[in-house]
Backbone as CSV, one residue per row, in Angstrom:
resi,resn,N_x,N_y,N_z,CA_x,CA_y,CA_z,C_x,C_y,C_z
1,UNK,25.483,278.615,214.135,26.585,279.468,213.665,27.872,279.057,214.357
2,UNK,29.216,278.928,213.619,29.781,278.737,213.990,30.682,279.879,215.577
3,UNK,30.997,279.208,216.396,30.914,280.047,217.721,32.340,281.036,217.740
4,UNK,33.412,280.778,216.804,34.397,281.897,216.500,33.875,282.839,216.101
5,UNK,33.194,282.455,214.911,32.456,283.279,213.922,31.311,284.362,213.958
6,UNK,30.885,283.984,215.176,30.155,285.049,215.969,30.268,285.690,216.875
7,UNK,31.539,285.317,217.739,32.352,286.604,218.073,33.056,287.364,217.276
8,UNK,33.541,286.759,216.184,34.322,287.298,215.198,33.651,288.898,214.933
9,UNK,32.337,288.017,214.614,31.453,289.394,213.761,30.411,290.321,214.814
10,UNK,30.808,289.474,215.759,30.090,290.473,216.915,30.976,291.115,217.579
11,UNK,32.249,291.121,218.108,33.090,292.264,217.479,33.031,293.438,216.797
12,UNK,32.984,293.096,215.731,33.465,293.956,214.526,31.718,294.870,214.188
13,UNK,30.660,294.099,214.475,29.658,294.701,214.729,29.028,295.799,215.474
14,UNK,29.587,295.259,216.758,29.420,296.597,217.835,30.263,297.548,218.087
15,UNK,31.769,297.232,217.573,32.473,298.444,217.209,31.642,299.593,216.174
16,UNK,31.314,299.077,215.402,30.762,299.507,214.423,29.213,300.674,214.757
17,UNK,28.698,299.979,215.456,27.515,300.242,215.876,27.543,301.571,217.273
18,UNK,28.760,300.815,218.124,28.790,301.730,219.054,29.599,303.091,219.278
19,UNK,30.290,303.164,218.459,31.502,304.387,218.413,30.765,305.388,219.049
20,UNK,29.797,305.880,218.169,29.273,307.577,219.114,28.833,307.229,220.523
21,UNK,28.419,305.768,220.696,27.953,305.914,222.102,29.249,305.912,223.201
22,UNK,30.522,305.263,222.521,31.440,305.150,223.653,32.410,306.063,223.275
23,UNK,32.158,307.375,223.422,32.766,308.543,223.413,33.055,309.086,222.505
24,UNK,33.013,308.194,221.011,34.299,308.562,219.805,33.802,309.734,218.864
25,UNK,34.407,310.103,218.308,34.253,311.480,217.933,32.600,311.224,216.719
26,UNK,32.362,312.187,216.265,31.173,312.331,215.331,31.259,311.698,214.221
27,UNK,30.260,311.675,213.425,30.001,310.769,212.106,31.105,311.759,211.524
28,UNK,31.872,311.177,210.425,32.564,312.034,209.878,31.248,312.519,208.204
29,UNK,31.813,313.504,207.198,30.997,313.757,206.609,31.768,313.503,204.639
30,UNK,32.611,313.519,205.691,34.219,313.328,204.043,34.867,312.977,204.595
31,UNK,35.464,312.356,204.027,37.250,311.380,203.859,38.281,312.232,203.318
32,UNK,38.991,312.193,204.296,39.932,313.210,203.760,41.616,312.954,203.455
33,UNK,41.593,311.977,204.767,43.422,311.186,204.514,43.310,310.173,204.145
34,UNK,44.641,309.083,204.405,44.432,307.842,204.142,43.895,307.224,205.005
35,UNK,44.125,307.746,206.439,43.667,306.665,207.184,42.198,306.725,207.458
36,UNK,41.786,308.261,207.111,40.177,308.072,207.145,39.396,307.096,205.890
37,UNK,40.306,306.892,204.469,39.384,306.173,203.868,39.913,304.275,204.224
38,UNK,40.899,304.032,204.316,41.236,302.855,204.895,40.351,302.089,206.067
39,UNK,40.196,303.215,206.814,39.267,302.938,208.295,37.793,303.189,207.877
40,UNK,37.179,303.726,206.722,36.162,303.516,206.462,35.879,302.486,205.657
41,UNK,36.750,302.123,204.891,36.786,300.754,203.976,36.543,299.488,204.798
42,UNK,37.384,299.035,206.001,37.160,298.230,206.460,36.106,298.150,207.683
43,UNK,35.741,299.329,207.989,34.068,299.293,208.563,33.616,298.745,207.560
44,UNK,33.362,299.309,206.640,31.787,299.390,206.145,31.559,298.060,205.492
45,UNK,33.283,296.795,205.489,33.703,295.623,205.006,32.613,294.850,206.120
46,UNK,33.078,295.248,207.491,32.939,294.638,208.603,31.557,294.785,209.099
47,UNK,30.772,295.899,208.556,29.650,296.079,208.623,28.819,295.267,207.741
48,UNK,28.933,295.378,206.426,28.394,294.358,205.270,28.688,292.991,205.894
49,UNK,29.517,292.362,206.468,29.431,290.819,206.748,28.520,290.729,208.233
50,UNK,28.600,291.573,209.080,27.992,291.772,210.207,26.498,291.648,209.642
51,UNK,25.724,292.695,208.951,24.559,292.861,208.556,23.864,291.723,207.854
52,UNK,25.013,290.682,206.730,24.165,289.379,206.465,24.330,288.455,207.162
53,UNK,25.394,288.311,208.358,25.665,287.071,209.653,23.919,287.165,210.184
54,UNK,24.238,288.525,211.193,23.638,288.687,212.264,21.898,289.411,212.046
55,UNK,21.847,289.591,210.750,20.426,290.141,210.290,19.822,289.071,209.320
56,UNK,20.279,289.417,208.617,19.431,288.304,206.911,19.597,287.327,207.417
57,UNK,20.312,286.397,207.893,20.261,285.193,207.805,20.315,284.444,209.783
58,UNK,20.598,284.900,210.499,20.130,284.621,211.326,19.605,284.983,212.138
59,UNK,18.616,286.326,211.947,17.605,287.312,213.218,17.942,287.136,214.183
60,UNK,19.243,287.366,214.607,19.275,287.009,215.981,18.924,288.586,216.705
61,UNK,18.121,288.544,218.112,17.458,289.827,218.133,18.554,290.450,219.488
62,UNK,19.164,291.585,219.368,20.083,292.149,220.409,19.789,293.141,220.948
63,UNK,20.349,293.000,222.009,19.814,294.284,222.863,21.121,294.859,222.932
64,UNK,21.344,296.083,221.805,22.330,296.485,221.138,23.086,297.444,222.402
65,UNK,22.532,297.887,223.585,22.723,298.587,224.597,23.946,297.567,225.898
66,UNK,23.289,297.216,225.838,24.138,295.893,226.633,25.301,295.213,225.633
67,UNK,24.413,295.161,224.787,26.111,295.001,223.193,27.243,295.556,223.302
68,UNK,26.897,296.504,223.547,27.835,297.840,223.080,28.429,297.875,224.831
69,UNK,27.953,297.590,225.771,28.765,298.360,227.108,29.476,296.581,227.239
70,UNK,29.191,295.414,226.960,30.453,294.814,226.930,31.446,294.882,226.081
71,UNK,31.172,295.025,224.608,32.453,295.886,223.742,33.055,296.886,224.696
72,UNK,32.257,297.346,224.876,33.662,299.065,226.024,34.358,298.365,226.909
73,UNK,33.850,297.568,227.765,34.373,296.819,228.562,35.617,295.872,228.288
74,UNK,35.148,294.817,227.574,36.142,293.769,226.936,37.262,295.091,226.174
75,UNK,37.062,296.144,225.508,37.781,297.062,224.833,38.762,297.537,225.813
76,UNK,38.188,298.314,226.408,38.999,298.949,227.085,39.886,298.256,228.680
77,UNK,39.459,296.710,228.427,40.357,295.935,229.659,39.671,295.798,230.595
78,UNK,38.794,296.214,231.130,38.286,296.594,232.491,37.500,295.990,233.534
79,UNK,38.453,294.677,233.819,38.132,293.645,234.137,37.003,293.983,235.737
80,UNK,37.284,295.091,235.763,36.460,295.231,236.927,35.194,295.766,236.918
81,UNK,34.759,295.891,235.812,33.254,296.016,234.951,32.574,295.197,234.420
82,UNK,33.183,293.682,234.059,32.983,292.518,233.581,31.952,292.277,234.109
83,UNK,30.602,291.847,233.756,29.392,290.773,234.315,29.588,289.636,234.128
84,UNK,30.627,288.793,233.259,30.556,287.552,232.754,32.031,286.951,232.891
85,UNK,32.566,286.209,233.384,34.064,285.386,233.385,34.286,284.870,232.166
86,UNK,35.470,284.703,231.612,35.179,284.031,230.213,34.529,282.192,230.406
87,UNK,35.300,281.495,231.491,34.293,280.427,231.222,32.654,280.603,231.161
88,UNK,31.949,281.392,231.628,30.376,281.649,231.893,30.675,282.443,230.369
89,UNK,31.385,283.388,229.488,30.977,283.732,228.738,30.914,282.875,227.408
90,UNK,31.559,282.382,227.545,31.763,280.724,226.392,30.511,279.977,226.303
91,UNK,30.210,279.527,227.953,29.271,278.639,227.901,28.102,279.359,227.596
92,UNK,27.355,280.094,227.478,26.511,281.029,227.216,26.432,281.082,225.744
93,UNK,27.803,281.498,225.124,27.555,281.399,223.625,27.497,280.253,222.955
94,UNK,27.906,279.036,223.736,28.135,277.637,223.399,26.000,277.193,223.220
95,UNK,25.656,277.585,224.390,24.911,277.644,224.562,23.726,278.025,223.497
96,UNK,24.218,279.438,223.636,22.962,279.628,222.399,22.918,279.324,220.894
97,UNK,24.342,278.915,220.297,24.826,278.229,219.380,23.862,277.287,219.212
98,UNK,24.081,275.913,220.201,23.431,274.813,220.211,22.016,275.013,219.833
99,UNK,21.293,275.918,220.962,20.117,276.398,220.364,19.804,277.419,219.152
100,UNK,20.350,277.774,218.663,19.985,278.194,217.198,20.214,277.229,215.888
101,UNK,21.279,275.868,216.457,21.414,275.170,215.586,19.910,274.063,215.559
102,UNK,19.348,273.731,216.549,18.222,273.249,217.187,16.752,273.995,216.247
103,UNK,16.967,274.957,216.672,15.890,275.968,215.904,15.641,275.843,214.183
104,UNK,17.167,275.855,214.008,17.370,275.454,212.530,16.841,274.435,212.016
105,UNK,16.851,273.175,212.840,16.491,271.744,212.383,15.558,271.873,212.691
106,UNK,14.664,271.698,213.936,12.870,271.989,213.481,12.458,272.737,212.263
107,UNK,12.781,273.848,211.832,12.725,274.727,210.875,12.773,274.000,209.404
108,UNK,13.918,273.611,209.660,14.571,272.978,208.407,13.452,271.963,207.801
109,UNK,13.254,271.015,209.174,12.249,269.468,209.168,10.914,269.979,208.301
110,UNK,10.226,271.123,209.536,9.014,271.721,209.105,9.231,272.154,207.314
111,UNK,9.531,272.632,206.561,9.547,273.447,205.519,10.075,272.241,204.790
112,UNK,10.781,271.081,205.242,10.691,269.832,204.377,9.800,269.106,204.629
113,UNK,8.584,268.884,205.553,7.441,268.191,205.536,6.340,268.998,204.849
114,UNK,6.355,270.160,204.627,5.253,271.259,203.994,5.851,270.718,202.370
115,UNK,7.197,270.698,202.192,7.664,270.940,200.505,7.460,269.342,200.197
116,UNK,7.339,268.356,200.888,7.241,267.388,200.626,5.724,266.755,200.308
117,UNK,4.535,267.465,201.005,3.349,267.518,200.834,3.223,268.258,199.192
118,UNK,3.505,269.591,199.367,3.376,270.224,198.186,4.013,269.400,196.904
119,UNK,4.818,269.303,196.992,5.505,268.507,195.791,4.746,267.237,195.055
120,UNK,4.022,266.406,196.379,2.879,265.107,195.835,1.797,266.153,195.056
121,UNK,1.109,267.210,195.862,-0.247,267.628,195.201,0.330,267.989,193.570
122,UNK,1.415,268.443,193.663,1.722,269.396,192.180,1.872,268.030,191.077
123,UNK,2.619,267.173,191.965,3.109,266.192,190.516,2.002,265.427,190.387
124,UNK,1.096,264.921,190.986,-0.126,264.355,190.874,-1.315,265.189,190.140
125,UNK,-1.216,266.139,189.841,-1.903,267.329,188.994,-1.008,267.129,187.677
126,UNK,-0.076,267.636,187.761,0.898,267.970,186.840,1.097,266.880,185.429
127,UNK,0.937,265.294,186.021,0.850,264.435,185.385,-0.679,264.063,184.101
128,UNK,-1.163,264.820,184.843,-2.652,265.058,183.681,-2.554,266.166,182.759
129,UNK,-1.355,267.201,182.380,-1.338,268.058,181.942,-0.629,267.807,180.319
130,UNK,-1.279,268.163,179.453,-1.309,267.760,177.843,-0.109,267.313,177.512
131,UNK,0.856,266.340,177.153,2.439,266.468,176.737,3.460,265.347,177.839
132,UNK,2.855,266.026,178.773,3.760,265.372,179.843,3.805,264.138,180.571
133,UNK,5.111,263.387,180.498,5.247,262.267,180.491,5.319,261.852,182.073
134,UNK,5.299,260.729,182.567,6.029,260.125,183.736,6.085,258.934,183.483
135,UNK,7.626,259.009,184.098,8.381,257.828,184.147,7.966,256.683,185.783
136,UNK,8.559,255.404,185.608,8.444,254.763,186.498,8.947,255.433,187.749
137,UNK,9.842,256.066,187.710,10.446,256.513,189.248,9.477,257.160,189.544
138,UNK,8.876,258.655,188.641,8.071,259.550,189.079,8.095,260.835,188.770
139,UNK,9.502,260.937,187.721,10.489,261.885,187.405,9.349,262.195,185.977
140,UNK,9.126,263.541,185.662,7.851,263.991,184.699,8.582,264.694,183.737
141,UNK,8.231,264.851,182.615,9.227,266.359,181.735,8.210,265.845,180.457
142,UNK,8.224,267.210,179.707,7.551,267.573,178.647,8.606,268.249,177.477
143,UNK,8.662,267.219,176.682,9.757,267.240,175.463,9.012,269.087,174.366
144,UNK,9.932,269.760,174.614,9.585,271.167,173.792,10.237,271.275,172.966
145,UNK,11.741,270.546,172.205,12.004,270.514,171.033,12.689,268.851,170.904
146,UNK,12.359,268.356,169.880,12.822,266.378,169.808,13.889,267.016,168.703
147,UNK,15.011,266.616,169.707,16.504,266.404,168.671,16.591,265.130,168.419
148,UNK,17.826,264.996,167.258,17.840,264.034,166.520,19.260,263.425,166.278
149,UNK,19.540,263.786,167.519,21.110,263.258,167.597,21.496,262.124,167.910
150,UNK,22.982,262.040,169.193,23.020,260.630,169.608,22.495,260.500,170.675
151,UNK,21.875,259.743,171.431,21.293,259.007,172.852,22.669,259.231,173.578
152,UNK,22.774,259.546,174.638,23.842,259.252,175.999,23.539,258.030,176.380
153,UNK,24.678,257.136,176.700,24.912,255.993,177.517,25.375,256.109,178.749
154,UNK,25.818,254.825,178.921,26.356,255.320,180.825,27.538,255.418,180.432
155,UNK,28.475,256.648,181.312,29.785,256.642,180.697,30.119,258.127,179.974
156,UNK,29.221,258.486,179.279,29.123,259.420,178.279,29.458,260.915,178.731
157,UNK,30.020,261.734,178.365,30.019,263.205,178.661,29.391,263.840,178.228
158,UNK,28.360,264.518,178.740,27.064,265.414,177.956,27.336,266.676,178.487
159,UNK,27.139,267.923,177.047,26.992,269.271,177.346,25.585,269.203,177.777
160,UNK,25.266,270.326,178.471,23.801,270.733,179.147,23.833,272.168,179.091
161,UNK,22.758,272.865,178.572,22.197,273.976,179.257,21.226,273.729,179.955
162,UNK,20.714,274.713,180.700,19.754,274.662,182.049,19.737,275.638,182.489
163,UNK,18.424,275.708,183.517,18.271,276.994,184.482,17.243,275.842,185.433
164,UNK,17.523,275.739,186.594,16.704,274.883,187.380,16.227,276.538,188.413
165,UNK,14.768,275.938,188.427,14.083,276.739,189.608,13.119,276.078,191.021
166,UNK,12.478,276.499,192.055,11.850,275.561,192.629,10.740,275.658,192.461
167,UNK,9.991,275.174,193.027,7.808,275.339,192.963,7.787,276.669,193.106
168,UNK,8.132,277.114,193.778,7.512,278.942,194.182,7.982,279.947,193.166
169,UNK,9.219,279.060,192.005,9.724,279.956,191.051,10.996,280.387,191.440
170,UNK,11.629,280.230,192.813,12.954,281.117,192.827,13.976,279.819,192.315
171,UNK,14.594,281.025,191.441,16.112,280.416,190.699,17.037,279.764,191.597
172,UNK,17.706,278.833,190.979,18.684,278.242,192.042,19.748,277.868,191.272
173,UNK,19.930,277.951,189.942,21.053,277.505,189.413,20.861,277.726,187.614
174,UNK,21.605,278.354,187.038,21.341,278.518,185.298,23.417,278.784,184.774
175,UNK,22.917,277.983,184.306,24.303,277.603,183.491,24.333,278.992,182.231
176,UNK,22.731,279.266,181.398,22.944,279.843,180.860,23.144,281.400,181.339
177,UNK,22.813,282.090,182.637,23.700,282.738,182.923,24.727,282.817,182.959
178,UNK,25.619,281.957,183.504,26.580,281.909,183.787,27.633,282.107,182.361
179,UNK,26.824,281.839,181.197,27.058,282.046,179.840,28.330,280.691,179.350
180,UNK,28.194,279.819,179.658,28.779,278.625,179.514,27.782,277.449,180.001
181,UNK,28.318,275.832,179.150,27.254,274.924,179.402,27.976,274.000,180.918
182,UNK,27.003,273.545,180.962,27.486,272.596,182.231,28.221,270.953,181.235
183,UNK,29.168,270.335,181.580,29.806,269.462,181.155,30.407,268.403,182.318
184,UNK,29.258,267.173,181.889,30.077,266.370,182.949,29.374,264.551,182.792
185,UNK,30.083,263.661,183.283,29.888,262.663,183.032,28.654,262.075,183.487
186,UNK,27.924,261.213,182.877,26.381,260.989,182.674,25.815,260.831,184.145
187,UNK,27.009,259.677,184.769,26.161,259.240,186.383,26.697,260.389,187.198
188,UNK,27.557,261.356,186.877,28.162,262.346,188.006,27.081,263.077,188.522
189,UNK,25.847,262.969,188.239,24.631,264.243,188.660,23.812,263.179,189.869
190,UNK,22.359,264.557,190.160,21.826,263.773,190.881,20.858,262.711,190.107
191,UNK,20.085,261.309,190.153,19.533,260.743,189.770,18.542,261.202,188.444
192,UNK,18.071,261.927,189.063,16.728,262.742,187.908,17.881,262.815,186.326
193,UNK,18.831,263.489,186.875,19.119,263.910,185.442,19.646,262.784,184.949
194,UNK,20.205,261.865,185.374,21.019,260.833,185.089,20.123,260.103,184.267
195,UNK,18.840,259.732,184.558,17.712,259.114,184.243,16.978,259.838,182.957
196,UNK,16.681,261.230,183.065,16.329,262.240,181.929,17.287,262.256,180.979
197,UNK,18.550,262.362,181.277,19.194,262.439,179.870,19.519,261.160,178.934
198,UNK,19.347,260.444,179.740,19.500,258.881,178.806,18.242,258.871,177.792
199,UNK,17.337,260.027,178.252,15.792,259.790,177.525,15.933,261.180,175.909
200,UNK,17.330,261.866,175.640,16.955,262.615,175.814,18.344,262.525,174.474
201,UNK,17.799,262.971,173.141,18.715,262.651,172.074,19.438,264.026,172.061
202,UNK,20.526,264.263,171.758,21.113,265.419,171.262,20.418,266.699,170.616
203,UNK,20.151,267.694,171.289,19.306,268.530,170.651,18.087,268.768,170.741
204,UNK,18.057,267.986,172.093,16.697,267.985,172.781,16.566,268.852,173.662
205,UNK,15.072,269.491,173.583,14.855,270.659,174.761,13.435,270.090,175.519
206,UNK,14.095,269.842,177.265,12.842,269.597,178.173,12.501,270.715,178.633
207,UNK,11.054,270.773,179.512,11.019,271.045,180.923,10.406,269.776,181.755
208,UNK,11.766,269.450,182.794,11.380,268.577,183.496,11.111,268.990,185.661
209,UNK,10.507,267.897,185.828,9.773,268.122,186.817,10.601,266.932,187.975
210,UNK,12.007,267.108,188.595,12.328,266.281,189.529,12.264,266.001,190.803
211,UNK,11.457,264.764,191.211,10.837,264.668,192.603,12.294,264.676,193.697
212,UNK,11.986,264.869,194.475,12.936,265.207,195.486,13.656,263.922,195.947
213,UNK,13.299,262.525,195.457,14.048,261.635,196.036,14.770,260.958,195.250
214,UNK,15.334,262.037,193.677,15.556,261.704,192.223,16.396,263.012,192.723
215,UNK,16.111,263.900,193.276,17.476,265.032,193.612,18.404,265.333,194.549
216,UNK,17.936,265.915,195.480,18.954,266.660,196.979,17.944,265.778,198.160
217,UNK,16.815,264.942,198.161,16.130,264.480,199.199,16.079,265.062,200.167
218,UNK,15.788,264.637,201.689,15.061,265.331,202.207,15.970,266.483,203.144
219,UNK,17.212,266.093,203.327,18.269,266.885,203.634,18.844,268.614,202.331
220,UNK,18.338,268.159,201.511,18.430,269.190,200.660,20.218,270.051,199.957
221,UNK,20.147,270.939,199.903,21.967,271.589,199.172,22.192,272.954,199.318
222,UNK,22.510,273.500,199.900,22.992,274.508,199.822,21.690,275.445,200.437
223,UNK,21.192,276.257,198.803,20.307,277.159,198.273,18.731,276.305,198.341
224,UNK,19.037,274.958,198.542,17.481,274.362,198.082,17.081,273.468,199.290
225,UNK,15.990,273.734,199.551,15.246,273.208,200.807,15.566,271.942,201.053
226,UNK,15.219,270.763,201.764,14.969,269.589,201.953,13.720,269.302,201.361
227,UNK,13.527,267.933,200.504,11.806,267.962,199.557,11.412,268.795,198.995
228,UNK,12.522,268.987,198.103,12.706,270.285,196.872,12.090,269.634,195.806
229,UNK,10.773,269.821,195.341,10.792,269.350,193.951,11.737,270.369,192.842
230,UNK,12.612,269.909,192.211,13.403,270.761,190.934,12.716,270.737,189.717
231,UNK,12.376,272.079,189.201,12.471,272.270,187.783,13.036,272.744,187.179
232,UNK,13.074,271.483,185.953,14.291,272.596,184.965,13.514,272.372,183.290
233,UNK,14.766,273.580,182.750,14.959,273.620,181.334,16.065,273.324,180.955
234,UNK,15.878,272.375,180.596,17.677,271.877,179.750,17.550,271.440,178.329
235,UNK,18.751,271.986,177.447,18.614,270.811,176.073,20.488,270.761,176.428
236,UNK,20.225,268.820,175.875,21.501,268.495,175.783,21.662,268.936,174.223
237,UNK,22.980,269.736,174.366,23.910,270.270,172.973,24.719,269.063,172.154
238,UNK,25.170,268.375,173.519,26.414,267.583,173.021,26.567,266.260,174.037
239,UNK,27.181,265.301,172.890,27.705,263.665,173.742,28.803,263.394,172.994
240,UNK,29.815,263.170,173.978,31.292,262.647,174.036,31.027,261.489,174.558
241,UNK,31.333,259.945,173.689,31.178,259.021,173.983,32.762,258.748,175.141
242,UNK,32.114,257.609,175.681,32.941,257.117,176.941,33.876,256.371,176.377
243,UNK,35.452,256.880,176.678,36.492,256.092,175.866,36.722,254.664,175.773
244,UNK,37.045,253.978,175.145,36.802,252.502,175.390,37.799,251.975,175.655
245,UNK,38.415,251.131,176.877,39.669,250.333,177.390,40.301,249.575,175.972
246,UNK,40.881,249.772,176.075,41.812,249.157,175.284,41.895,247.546,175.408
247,UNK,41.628,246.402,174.790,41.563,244.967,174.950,43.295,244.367,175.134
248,UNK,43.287,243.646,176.050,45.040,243.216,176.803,45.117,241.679,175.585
């Protein structure tokens, strides 16, 4: 985590958390002026980013007691209550930074050597299953409607719908939510598709099966693991051929 960023929200956290313990008046029960709903607006702002920093996404486990009496402290000035100097308090958070970023990458490694196992057993099954093709790379898909349009070349601008998900089923990306198609030039994607849609006439509907070293590999994107096998549903709608240079 970045180390502003968690004072930032550890801050704004234990304010949050500690008010009744460091003297401040009672839960209120209604809002009544402006400044009571203003000052509850930006709690409950500061609380919502606090709760997915410091809970959902990085468990970090606190001993909310000791939390809260350096907030009073650092709050109220009181340098003569301090347990920590700011250089010792830096290095400490510098500190555990490093190690949670550490934690992350074993983590990360592990759950890409498990998805990378899983991904061989499935496509090695998967490839015996009625319909479904594989290609030389390794890249699999099972044609569910054969359009009869134009072929994409290299160069080409293809509409796409899609909804890609992973092995376990969770969603990671659908255009047709989003209620618009995806549009973009043939090599601009990752490999898999680049390779699938050249296979793949206008008006064609897959579900394809992309091995992880045809997508995000073992480092992975965002939302999707490292040794992500991707599945999707896509039919290309549309091809905008690639303009042609003009001869000198």
């Amino acid at each position: 985590m970045n180390l502003k960023l968690f004072l930032s929200i550890g801050f704004c956290s234990i304010f949050l958390l500690g008010c009744n313990e460091m003297g401040k008046p009672a839960a209120k029960t209604a809002l009544v002026t402006d400044k009571d709903n203003y000052s509850y607006a930006l709690g409950a702002s500061f609380g919502q980013q606090a709760r997915a920093l410091l809970v959902h996404r990085d468990s970090i486990d606190l001993d909310y007691a000791v939390f809260m009496q350096a907030f009073t402290d650092r709050f109220e000035q009181d340098s003569a209550q301090l347990l920590l100097s700011d250089s010792a308090l830096f290095a400490i958070l510098n500190d555990f930074s490093m190690q949670r970023q550490q934690e992350k990458l074993q983590k990360d490694s592990a759950t890409a050597e498990k998805n990378l196992n899983d991904q061989k057993s499935f496509l090695e099954k998967n490839k015996n299953e009625g319909g479904v093709i594989t290609t030389a790379s390794g890249l699999q898909y099972l044609v569910i409607i054969e359009g009869k349009g134009a072929l994409p070349k290299d160069g080409d601008v293809v509409s796409v719908h899609y909804t890609g998900t992973l092995l376990d089923g969770t969603e990671f990306d659908s255009s047709i939510k989003r209620g618009a198609p995806a549009e973009f030039p043939l090599g601009a994607v990752i490999p898999g598709w680049t390779e699938l849609l050249k296979l793949m006439k206008v008006g064609t509907k897959v579900k394809a099966w992309i091995p992880s070293d045809l997508g995000y590999g073992p480092q992975g994107r965002q939302v999707i693991p490292g040794n992500s096998l991707l599945l999707f549903e896509m039919e290309l709608l549309g091809v905008t051929a690639a303009p042609q240079t003009a001869a000198k």
